[in-house]
ROZA-859503 format. One record per residue: x, z, y of N, C-alpha, C in turn. Coordinates in steps of 0.1 Angstrom, whole numbers, plus 2048, in hexadecimal, padded with zeros to 3 digits. Layout:
<rec><n_c1>X</n_c1><n_c3>Z</n_c3><n_c2>Y</n_c2><ca_c1>X</ca_c1><ca_c3>Z</ca_c3><ca_c2>Y</ca_c2><c_c1>X</c_c1><c_c3>Z</c_c3><c_c2>Y</c_c2></rec>
...
END
This chain:
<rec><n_c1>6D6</n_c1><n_c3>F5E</n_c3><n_c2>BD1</n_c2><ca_c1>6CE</ca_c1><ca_c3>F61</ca_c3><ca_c2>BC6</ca_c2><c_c1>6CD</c_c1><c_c3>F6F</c_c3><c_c2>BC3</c_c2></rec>
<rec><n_c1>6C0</n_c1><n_c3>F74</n_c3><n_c2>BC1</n_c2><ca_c1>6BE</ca_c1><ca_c3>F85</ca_c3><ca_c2>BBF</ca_c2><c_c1>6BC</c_c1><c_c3>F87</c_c3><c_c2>BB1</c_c2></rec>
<rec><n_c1>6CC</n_c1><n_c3>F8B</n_c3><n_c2>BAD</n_c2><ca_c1>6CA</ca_c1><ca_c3>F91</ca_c3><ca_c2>B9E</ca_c2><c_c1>6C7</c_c1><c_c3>F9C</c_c3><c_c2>B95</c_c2></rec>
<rec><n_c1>6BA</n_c1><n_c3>FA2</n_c3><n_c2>BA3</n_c2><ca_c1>6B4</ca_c1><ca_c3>FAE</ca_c3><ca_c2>B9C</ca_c2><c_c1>6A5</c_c1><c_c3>FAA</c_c3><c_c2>B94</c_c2></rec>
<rec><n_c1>6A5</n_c1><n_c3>FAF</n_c3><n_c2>B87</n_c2><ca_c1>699</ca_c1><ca_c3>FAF</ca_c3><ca_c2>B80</ca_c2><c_c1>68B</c_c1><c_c3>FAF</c_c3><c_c2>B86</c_c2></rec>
<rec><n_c1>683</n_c1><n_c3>FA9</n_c3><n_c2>B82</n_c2><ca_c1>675</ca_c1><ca_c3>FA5</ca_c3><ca_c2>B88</ca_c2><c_c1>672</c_c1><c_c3>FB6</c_c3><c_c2>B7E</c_c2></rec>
<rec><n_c1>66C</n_c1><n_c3>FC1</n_c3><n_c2>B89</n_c2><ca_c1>662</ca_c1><ca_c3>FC9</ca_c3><ca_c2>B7F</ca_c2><c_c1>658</c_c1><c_c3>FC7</c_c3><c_c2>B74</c_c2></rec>
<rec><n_c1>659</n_c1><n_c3>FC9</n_c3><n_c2>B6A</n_c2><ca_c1>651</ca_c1><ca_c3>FC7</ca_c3><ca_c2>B5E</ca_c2><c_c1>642</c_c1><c_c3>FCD</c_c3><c_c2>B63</c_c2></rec>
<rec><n_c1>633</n_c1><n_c3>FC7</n_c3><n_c2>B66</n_c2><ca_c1>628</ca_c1><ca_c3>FCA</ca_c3><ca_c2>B65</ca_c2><c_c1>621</c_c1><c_c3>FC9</c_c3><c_c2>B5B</c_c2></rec>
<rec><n_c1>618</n_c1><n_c3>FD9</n_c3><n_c2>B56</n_c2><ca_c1>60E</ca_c1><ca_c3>FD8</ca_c3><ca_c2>B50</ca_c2><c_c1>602</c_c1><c_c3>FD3</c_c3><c_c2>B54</c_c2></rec>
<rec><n_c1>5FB</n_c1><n_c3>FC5</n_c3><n_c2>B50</n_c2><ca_c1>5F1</ca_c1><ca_c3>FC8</ca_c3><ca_c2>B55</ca_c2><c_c1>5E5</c_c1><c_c3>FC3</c_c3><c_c2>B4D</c_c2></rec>
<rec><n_c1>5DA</n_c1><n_c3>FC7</n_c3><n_c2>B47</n_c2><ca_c1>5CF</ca_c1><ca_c3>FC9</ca_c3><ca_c2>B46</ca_c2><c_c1>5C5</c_c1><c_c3>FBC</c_c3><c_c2>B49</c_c2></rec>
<rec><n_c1>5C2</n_c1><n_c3>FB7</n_c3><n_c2>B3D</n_c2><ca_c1>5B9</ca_c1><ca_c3>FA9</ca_c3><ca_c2>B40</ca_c2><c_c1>5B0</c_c1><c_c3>FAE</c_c3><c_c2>B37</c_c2></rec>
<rec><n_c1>5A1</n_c1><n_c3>FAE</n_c3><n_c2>B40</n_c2><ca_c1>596</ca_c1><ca_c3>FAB</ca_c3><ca_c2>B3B</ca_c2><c_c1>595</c_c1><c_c3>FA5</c_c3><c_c2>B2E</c_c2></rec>
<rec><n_c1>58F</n_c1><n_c3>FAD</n_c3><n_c2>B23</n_c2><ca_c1>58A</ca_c1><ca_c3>FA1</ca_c3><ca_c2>B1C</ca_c2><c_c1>582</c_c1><c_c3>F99</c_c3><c_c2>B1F</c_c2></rec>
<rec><n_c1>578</n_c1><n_c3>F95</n_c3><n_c2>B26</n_c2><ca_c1>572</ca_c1><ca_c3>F8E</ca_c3><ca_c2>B2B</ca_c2><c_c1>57C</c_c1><c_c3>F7E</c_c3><c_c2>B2A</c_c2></rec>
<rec><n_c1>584</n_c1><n_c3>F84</n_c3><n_c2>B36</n_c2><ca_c1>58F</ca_c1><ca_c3>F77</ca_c3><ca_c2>B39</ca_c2><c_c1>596</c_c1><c_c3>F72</c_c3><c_c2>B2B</c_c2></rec>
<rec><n_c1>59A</n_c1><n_c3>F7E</n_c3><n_c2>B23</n_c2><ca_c1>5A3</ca_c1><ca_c3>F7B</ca_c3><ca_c2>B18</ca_c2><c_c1>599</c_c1><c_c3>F71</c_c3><c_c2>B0E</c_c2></rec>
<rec><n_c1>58E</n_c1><n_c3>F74</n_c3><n_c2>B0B</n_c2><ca_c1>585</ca_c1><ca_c3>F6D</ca_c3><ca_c2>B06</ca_c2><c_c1>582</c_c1><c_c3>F5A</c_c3><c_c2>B0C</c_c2></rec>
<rec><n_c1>583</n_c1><n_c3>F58</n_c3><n_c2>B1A</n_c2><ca_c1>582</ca_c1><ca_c3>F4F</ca_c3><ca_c2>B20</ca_c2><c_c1>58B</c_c1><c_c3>F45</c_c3><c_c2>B1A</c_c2></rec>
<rec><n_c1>599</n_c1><n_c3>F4B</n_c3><n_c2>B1C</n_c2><ca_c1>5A7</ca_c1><ca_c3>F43</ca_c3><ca_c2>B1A</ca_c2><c_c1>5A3</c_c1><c_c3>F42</c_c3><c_c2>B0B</c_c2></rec>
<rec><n_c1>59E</n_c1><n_c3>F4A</n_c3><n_c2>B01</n_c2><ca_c1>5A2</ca_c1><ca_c3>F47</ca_c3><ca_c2>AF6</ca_c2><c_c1>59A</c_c1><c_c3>F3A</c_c3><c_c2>AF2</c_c2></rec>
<rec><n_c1>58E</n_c1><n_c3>F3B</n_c3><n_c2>AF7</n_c2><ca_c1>582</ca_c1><ca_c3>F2E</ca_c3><ca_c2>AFA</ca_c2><c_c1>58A</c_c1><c_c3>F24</c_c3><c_c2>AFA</c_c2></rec>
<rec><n_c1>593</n_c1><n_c3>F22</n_c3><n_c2>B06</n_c2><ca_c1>59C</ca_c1><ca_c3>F18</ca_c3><ca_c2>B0B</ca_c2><c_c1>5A2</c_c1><c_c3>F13</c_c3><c_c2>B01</c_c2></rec>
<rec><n_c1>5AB</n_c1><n_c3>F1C</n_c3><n_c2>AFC</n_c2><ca_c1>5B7</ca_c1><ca_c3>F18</ca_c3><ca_c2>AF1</ca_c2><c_c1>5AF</c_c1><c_c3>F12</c_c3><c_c2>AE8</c_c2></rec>
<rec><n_c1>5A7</n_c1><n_c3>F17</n_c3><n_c2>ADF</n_c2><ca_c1>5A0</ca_c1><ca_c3>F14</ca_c3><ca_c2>AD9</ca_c2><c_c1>59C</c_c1><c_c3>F04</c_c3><c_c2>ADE</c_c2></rec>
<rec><n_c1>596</n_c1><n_c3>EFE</n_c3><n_c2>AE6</n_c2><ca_c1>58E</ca_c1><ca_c3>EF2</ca_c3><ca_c2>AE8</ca_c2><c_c1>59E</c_c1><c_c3>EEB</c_c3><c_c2>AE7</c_c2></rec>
<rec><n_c1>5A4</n_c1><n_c3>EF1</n_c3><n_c2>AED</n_c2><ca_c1>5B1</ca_c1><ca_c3>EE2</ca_c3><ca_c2>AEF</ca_c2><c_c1>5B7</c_c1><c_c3>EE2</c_c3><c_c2>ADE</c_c2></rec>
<rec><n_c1>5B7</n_c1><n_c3>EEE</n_c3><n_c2>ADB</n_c2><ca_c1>5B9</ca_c1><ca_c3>EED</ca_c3><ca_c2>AD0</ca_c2><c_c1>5B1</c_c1><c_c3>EE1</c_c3><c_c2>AC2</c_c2></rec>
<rec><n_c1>5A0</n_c1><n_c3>EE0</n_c3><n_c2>AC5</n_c2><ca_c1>598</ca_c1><ca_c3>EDE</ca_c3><ca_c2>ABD</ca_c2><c_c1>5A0</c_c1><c_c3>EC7</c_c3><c_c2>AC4</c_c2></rec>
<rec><n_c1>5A6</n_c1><n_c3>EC6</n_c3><n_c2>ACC</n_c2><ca_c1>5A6</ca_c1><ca_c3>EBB</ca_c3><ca_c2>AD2</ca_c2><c_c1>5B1</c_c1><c_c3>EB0</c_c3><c_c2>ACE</c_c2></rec>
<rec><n_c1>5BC</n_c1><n_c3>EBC</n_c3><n_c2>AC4</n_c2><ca_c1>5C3</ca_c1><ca_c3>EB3</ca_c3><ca_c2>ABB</ca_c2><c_c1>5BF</c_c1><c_c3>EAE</c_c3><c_c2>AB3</c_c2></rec>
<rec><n_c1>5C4</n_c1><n_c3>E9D</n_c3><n_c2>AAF</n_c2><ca_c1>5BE</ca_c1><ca_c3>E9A</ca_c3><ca_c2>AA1</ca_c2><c_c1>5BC</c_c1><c_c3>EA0</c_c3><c_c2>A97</c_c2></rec>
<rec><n_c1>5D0</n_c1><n_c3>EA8</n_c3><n_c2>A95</n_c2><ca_c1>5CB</ca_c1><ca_c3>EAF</ca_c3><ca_c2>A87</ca_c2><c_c1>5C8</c_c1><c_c3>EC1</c_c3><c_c2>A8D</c_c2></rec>
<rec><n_c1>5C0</n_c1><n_c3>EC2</n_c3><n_c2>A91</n_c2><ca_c1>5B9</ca_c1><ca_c3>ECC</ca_c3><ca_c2>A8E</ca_c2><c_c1>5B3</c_c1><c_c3>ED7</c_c3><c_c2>A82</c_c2></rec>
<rec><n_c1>5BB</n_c1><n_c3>EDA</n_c3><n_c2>A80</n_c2><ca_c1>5B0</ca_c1><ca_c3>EE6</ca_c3><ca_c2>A77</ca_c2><c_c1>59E</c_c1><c_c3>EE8</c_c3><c_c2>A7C</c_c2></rec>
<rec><n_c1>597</n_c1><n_c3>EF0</n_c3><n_c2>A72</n_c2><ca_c1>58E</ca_c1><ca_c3>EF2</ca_c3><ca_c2>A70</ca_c2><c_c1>58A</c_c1><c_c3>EFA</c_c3><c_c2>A7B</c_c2></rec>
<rec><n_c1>57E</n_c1><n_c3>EFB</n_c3><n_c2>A86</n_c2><ca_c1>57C</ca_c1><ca_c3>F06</ca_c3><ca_c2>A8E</ca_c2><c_c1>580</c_c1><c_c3>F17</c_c3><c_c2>A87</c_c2></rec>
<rec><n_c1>57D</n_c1><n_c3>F16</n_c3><n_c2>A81</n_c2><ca_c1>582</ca_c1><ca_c3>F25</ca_c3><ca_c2>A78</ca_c2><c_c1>58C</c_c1><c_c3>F2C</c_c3><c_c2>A77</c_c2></rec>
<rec><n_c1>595</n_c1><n_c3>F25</n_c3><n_c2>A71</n_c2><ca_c1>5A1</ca_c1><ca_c3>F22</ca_c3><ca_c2>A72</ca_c2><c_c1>5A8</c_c1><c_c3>F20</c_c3><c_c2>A82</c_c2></rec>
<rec><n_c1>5A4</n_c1><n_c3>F1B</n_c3><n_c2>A8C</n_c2><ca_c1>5A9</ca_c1><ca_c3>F1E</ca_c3><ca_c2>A99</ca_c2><c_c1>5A9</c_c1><c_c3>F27</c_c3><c_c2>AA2</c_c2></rec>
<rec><n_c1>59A</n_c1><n_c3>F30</n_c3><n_c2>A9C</n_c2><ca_c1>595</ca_c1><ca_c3>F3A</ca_c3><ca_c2>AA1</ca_c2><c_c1>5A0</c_c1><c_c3>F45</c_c3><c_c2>AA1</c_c2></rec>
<rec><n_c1>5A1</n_c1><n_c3>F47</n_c3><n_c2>A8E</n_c2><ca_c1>5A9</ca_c1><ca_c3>F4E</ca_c3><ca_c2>A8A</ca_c2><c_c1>5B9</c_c1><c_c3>F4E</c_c3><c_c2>A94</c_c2></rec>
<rec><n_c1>5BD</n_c1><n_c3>F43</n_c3><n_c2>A94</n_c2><ca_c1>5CD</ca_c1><ca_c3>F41</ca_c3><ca_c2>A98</ca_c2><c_c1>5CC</c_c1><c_c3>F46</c_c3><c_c2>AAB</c_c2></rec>
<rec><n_c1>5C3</n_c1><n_c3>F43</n_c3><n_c2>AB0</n_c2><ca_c1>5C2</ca_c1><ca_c3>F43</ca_c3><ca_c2>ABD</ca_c2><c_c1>5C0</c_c1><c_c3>F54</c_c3><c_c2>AC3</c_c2></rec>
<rec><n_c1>5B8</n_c1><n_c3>F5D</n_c3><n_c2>ABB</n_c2><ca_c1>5B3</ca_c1><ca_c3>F66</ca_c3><ca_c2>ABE</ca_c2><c_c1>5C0</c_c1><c_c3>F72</c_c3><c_c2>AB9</c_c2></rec>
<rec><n_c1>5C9</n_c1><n_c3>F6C</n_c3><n_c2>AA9</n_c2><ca_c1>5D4</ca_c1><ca_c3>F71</ca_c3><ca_c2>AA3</ca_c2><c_c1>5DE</c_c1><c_c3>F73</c_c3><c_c2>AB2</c_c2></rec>
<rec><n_c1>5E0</n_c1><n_c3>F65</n_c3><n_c2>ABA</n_c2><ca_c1>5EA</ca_c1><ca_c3>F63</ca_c3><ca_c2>ABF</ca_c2><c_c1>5ED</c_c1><c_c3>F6C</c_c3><c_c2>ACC</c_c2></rec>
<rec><n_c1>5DD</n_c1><n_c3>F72</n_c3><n_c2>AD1</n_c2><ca_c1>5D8</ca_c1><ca_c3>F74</ca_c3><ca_c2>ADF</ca_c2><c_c1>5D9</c_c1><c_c3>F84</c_c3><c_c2>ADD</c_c2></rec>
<rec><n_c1>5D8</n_c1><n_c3>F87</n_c3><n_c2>ACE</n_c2><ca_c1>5D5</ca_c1><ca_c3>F92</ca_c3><ca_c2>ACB</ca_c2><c_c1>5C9</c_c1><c_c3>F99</c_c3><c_c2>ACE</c_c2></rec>
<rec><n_c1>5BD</n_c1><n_c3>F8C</n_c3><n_c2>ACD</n_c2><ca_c1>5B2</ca_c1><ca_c3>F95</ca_c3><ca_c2>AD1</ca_c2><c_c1>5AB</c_c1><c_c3>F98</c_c3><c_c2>AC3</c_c2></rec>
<rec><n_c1>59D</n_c1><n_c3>FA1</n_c3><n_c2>AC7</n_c2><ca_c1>595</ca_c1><ca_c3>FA7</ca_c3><ca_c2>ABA</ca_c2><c_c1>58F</c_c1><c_c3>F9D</c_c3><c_c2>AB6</c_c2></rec>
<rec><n_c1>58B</n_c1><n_c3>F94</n_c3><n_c2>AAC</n_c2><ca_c1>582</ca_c1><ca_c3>F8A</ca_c3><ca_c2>AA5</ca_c2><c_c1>577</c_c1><c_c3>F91</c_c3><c_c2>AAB</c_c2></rec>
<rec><n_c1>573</n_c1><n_c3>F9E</n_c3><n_c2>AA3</n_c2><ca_c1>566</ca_c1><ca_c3>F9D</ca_c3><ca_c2>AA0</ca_c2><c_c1>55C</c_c1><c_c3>F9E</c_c3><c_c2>AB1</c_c2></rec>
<rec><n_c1>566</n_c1><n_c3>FA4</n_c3><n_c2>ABC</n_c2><ca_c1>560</ca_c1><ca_c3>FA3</ca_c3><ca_c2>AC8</ca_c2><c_c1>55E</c_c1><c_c3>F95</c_c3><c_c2>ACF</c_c2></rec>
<rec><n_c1>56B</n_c1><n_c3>F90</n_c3><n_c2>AC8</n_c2><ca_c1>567</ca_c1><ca_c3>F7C</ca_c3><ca_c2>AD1</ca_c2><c_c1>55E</c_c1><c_c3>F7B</c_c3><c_c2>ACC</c_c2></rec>
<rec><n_c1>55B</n_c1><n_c3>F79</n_c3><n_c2>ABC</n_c2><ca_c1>557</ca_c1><ca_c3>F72</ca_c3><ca_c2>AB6</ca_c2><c_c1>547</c_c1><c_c3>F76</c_c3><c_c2>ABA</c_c2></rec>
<rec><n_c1>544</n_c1><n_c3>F89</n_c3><n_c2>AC0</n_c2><ca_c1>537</ca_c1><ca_c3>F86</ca_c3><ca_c2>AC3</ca_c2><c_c1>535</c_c1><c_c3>F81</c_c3><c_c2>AD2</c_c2></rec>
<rec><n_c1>540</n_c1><n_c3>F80</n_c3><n_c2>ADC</n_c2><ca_c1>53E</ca_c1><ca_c3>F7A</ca_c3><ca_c2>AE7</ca_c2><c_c1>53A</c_c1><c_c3>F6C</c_c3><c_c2>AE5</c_c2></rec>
<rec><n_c1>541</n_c1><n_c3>F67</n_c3><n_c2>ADA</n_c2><ca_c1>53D</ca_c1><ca_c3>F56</ca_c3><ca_c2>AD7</ca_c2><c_c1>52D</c_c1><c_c3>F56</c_c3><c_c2>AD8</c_c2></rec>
<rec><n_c1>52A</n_c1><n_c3>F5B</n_c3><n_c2>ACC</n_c2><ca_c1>519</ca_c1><ca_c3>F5E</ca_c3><ca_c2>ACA</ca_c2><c_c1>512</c_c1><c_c3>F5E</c_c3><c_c2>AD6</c_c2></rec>
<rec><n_c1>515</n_c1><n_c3>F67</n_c3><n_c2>AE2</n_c2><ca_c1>50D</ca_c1><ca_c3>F66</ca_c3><ca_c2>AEB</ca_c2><c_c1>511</c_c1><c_c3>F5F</c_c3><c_c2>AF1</c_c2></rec>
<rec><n_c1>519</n_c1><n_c3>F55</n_c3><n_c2>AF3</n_c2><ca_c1>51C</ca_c1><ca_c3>F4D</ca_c3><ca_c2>B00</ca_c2><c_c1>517</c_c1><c_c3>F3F</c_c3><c_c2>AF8</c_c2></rec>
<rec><n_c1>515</n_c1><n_c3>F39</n_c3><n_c2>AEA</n_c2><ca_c1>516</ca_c1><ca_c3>F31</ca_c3><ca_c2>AE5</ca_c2><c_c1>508</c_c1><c_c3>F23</c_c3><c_c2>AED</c_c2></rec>
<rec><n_c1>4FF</n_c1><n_c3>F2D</n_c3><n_c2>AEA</n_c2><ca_c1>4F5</ca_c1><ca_c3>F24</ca_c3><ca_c2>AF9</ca_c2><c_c1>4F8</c_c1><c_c3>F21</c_c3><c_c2>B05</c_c2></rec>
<rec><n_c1>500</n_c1><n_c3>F28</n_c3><n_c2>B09</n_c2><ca_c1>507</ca_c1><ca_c3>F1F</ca_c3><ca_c2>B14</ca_c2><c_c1>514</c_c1><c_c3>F13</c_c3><c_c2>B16</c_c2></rec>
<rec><n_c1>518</n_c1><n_c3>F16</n_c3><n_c2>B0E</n_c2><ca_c1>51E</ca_c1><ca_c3>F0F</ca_c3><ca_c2>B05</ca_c2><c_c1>519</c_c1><c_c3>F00</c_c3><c_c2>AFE</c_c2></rec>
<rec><n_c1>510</n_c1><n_c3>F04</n_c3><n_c2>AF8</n_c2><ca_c1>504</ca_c1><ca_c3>EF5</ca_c3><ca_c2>AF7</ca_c2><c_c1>502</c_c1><c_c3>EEF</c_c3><c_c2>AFF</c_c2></rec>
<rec><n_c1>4FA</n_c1><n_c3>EF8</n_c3><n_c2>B0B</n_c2><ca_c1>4FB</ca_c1><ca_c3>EEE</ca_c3><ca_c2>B12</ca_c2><c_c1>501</c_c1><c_c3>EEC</c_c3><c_c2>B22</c_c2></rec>
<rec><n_c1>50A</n_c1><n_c3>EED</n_c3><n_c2>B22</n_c2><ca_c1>51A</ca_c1><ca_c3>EEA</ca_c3><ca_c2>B26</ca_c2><c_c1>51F</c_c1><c_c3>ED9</c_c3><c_c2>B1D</c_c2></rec>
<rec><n_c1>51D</n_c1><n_c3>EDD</n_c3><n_c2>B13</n_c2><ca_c1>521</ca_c1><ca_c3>ED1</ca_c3><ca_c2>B07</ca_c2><c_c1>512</c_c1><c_c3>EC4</c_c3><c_c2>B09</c_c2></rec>
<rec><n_c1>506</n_c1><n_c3>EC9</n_c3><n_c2>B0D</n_c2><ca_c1>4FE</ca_c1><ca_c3>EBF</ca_c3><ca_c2>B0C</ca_c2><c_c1>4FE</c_c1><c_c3>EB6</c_c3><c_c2>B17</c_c2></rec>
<rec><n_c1>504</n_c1><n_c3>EBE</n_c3><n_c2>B21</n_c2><ca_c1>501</ca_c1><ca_c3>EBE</ca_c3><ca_c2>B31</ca_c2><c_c1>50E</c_c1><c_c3>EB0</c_c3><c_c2>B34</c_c2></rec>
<rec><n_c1>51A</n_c1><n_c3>EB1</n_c3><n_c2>B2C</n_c2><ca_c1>524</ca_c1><ca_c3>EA9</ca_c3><ca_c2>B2C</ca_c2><c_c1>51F</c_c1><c_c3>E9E</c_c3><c_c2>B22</c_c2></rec>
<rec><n_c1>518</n_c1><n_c3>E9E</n_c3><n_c2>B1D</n_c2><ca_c1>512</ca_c1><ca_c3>E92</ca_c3><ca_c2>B0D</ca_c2><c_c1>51D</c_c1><c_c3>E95</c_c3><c_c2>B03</c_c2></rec>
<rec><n_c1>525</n_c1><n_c3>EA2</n_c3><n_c2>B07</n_c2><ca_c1>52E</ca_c1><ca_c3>EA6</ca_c3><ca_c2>AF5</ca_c2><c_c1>521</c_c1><c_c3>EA5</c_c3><c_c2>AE7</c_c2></rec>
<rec><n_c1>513</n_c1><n_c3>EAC</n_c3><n_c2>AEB</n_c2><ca_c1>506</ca_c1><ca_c3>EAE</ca_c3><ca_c2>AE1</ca_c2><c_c1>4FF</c_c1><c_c3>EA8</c_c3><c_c2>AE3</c_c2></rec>
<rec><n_c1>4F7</n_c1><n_c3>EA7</n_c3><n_c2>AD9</n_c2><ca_c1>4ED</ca_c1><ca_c3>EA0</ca_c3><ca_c2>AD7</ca_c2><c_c1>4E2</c_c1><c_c3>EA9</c_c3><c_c2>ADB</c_c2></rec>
END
């Protein structure tokens, strides 16, 4: 067994990607019964990730049509 330390790496994630995963947490999150409020998960998910609200929140904006219909394409929408 090799009991020398794994080097500590900095490394640099897109927000792009960081924004992706937070998507993720977010949906699995919205998938418990007791769920909080989308708002409210936003908040906790983006706190946890340490990302910026106001830049998800405008990546949300633009991606939200895709999103639709992603969700219509599965019959999640109406």
């Amino acid at each position: 067994m090799n009991s020398q330390a794994r080097p500590q790496v900095d490394v640099e994630i897109e927000p792009v990607a960081l924004w992706s995963i937070a998507m993720l947490r977010i949906a699995m999150e919205l998938k418990r019964p007791e769920a909080p409020g989308l708002d409210e998960i936003i908040d906790g998910v983006v706190a946890k990730m340490g990302i910026d609200k106001a830049h998800f929140e405008k990546y949300l904006a633009e991606h939200l049509g895709t999103l639709r219909e992603a969700a219509r394409a599965r019959g999640y929408a109406p």
